[in-house]
DOVEXMI-828683 format. One record per residue (C-alpha): x, y, z; residue in three letters. Coordinates in Angstrom, 2 decimals. Example, Ala and Ser with C-alpha at 12.3 -4.5 7.8 and 13.67 -1.06 7.14 Angstrom:
! residues 2
{px=12.30 | py=-4.50 | pz=7.80 | mitor=ALA}
{px=13.67 | py=-1.06 | pz=7.14 | mitor=SER}
END
This chain:
! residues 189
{px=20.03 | py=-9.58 | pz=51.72 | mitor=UNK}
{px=19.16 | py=-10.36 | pz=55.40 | mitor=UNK}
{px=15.64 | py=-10.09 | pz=56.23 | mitor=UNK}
{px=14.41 | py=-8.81 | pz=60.03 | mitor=UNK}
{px=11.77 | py=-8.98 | pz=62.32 | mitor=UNK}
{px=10.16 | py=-5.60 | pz=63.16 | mitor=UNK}
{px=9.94 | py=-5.57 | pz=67.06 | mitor=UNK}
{px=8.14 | py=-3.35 | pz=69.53 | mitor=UNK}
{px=9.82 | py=-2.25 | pz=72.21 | mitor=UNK}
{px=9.55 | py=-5.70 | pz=74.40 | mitor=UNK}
{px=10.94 | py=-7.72 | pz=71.36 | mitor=UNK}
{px=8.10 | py=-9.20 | pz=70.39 | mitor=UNK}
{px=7.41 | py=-9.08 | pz=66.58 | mitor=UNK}
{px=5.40 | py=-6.44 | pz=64.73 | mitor=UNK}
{px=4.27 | py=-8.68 | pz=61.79 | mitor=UNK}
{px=6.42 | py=-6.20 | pz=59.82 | mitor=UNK}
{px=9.88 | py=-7.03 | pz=58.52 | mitor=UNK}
{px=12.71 | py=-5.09 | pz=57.48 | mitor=UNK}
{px=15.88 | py=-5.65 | pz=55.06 | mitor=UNK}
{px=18.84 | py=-5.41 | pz=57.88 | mitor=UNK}
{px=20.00 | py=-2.22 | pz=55.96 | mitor=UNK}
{px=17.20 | py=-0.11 | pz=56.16 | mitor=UNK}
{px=16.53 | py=-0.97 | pz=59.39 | mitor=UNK}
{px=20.18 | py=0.34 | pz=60.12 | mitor=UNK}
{px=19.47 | py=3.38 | pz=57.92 | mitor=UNK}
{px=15.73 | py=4.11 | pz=58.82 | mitor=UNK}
{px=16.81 | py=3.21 | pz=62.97 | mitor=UNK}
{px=13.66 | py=0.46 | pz=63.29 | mitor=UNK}
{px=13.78 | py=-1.66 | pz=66.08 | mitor=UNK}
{px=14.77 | py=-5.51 | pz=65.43 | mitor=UNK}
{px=16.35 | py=-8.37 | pz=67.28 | mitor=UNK}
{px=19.74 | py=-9.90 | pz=68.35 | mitor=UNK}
{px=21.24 | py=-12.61 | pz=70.61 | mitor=UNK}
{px=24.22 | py=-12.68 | pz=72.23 | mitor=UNK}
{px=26.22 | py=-15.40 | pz=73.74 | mitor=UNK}
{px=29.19 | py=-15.19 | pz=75.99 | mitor=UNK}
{px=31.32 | py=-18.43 | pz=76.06 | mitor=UNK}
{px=32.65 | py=-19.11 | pz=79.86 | mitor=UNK}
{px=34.63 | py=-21.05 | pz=81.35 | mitor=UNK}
{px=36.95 | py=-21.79 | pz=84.67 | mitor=UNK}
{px=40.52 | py=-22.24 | pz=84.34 | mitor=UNK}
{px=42.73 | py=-22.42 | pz=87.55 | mitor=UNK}
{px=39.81 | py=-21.76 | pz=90.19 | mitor=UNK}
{px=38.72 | py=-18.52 | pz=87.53 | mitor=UNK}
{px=35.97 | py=-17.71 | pz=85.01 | mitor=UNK}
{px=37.69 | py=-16.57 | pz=81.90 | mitor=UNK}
{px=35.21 | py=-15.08 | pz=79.00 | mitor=UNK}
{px=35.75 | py=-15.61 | pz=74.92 | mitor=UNK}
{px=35.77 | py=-12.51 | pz=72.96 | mitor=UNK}
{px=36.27 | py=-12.45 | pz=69.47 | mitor=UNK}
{px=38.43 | py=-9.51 | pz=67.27 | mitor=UNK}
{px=36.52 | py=-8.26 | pz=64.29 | mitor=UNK}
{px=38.21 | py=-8.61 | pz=61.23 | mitor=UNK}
{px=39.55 | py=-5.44 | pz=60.11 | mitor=UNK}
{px=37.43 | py=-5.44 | pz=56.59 | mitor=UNK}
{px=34.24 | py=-5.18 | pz=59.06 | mitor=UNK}
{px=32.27 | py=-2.15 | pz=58.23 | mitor=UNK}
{px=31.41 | py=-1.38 | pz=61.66 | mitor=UNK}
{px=34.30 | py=-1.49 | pz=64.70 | mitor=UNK}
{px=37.01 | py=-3.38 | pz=62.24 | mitor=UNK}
{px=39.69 | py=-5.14 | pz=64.81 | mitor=UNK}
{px=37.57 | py=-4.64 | pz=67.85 | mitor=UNK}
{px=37.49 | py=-6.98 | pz=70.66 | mitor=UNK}
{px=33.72 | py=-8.29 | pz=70.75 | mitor=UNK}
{px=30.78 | py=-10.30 | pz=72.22 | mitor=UNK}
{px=31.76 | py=-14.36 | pz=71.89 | mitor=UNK}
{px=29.20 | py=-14.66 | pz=69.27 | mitor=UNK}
{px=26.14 | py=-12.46 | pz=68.31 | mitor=UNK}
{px=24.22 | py=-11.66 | pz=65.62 | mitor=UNK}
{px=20.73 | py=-10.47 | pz=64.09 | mitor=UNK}
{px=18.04 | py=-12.55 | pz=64.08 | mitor=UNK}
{px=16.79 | py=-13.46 | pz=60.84 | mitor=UNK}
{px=12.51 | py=-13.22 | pz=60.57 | mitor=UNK}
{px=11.05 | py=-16.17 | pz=61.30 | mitor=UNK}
{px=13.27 | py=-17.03 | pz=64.11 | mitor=UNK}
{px=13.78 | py=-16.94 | pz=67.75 | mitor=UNK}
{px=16.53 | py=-15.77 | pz=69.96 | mitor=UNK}
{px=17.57 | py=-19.43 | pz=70.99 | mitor=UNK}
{px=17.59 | py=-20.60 | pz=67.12 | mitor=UNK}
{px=19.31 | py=-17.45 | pz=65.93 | mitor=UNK}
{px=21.95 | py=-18.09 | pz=68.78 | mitor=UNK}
{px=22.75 | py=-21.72 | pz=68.16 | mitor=UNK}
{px=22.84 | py=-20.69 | pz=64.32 | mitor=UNK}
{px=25.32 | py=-17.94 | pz=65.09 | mitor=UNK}
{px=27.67 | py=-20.19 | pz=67.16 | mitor=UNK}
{px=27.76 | py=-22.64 | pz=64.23 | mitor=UNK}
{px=28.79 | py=-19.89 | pz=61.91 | mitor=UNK}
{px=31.27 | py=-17.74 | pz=63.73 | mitor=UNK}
{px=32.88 | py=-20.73 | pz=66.25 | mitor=UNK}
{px=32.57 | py=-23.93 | pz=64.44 | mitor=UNK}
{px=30.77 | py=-24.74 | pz=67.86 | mitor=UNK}
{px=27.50 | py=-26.81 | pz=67.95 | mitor=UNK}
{px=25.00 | py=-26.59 | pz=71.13 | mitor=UNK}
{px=21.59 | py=-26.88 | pz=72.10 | mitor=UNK}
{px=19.02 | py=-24.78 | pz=73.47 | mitor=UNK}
{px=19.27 | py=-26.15 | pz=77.05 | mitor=UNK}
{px=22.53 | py=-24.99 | pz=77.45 | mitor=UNK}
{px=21.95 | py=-21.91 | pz=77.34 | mitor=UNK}
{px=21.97 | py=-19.78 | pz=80.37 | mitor=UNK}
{px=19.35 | py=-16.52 | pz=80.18 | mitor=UNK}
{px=21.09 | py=-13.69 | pz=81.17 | mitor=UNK}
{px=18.85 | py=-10.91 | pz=80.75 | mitor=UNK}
{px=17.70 | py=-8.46 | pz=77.39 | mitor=UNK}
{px=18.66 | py=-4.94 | pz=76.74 | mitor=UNK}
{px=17.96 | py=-2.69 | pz=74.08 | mitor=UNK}
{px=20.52 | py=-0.98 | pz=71.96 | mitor=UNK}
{px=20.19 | py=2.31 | pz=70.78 | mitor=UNK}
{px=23.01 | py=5.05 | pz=69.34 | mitor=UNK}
{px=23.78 | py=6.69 | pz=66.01 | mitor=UNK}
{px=27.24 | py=6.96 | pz=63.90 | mitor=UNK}
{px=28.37 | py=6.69 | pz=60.59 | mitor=UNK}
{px=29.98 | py=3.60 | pz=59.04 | mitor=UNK}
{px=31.16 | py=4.32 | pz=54.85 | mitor=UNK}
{px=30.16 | py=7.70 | pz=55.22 | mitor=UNK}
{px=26.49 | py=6.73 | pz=56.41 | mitor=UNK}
{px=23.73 | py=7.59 | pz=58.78 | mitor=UNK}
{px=23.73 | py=4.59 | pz=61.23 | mitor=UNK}
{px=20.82 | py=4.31 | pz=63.11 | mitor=UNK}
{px=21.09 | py=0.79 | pz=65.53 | mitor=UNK}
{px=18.02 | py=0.05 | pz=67.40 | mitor=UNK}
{px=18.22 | py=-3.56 | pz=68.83 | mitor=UNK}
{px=16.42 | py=-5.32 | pz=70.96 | mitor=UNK}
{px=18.87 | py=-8.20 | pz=72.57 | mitor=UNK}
{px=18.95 | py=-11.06 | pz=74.33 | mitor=UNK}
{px=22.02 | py=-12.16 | pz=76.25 | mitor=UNK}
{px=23.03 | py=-15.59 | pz=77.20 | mitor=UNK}
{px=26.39 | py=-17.44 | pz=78.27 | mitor=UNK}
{px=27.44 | py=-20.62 | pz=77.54 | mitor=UNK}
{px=30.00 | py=-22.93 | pz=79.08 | mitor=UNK}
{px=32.81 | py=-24.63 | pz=76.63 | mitor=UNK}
{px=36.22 | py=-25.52 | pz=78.08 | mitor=UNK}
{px=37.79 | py=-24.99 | pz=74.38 | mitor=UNK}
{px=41.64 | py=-24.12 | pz=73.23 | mitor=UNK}
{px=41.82 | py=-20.88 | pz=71.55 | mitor=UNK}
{px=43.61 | py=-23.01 | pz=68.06 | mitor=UNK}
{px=40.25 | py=-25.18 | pz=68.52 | mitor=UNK}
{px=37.31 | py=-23.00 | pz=67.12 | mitor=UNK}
{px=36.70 | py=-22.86 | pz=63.48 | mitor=UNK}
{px=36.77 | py=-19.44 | pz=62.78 | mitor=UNK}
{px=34.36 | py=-17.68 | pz=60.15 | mitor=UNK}
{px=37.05 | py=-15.70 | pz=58.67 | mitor=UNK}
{px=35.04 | py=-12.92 | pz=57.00 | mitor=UNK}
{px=34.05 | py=-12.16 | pz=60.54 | mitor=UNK}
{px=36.40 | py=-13.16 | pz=62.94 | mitor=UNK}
{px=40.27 | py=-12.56 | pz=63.02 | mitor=UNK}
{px=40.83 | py=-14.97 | pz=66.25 | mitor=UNK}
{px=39.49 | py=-15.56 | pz=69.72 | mitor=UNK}
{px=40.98 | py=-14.85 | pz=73.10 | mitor=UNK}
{px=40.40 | py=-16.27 | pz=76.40 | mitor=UNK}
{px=40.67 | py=-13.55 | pz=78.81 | mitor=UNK}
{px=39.95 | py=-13.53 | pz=83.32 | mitor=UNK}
{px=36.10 | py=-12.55 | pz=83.92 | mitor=UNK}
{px=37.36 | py=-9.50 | pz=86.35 | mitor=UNK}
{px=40.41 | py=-7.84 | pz=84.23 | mitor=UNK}
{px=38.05 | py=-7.88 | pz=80.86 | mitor=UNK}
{px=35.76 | py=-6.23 | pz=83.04 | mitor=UNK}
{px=38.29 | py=-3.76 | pz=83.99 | mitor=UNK}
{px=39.90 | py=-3.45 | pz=80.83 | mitor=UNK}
{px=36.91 | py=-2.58 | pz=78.91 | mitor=UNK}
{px=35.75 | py=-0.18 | pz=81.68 | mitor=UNK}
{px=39.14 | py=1.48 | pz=81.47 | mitor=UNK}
{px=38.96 | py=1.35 | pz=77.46 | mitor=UNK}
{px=42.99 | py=-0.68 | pz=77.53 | mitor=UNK}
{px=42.10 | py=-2.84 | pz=74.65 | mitor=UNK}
{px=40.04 | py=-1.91 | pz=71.58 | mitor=UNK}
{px=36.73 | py=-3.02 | pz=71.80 | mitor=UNK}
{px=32.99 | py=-2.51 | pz=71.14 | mitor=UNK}
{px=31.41 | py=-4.15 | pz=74.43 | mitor=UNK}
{px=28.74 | py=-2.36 | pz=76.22 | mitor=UNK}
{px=30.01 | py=-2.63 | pz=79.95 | mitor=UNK}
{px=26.95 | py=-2.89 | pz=81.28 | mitor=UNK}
{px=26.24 | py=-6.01 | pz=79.58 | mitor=UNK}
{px=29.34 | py=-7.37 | pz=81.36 | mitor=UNK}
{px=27.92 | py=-6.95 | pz=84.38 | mitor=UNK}
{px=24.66 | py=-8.76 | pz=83.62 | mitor=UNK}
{px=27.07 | py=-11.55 | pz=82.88 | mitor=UNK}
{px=28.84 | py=-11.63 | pz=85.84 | mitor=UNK}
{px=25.94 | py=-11.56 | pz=87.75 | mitor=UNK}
{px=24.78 | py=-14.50 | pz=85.38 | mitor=UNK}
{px=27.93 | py=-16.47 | pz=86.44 | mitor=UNK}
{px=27.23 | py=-15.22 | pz=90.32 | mitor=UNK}
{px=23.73 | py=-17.03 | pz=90.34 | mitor=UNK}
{px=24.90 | py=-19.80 | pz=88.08 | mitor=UNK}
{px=24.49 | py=-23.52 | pz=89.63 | mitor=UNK}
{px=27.03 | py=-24.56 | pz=86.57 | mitor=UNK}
{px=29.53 | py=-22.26 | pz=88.26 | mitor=UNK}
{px=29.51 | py=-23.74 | pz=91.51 | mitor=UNK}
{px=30.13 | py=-27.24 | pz=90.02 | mitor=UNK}
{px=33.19 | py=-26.71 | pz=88.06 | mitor=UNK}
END
């Protein structure tokens, strides 16, 4: 059982917490982070998205953020982050390397099982830069079918054209690129 933070609106916590379910069933605001893995192959910034397994309850085979996840109470978006990169990549970092890309808050309704679904996140976004062969992550397999390295621009494209399956907010795409735009790492690869 996965126990949240209750945030307000700005992310900060309430004092309250929340088991991850009812917070999905109940729509109470709580926390994520998100990390985008980057890198520049042939003068190009590809971006790693993961495909849900196809057991997951919610968007099963869907082409997703790098890494993300909800951030258990207690912690803090950086901690949660490097926790979640560990778990789903096999890939170890440090606070440092991550680059702030901005926070947005999540907010829609569906059904998953034959359930309300109420998602109300508050999430931080970050990218992080790892030159690393597809065959080279350590999958968690309950999560994660496989990884794909794909060009900056045509994911952009592709998910704003909906030609793969996926469950990327577009928008947070862009807050990316613009990451990568203003990025000193960028300019040095």
């Amino acid at each position: 059982m996965e126990i949240l933070d209750v945030v307000d609106e700005y992310g900060n916590p309430t004092g309250e917490t929340v088991e991850r379910e009812k917070a999905h069933e109940k729509g109470i605001m709580h926390r994520t982070s998100h990390v985008w893995l980057l890198r520049k192959k042939q003068g190009k910034v590809q971006i790693l998205l993961q495909k849900r397994c196809e057991t997951k309850e919610s968007f099963p085979g869907c082409y997703d953020i790098s890494s993300a996840g909800h951030i258990p109470a207690g912690m803090d978006f950086v901690e949660s982050a490097i926790k979640e990169l560990q778990e789903e990549l096999g890939i170890s970092a440090s606070g440092d390397e991550l680059i702030f890309c901005g926070d947005r808050t999540v907010i829609w309704n569906d059904f998953f099982c034959g359930k309300p679904f109420h998602d109300r996140q508050y999430s931080r976004v970050f990218i992080l830069w790892r030159d690393i062969d597809e065959e080279k992550f350590i999958l968690q397999k309950e999560e994660i079918d496989s990884v794909l390295w794909m060009d900056l621009n045509e994911c952009i494209s592709a998910i704003e054209h909906n030609q793969i399956r996926h469950c990327i907010y577009p928008g947070e795409l862009k807050m990316v690129k613009d990451a990568v735009e203003a990025s000193e790492y960028d300019k040095n690869v």
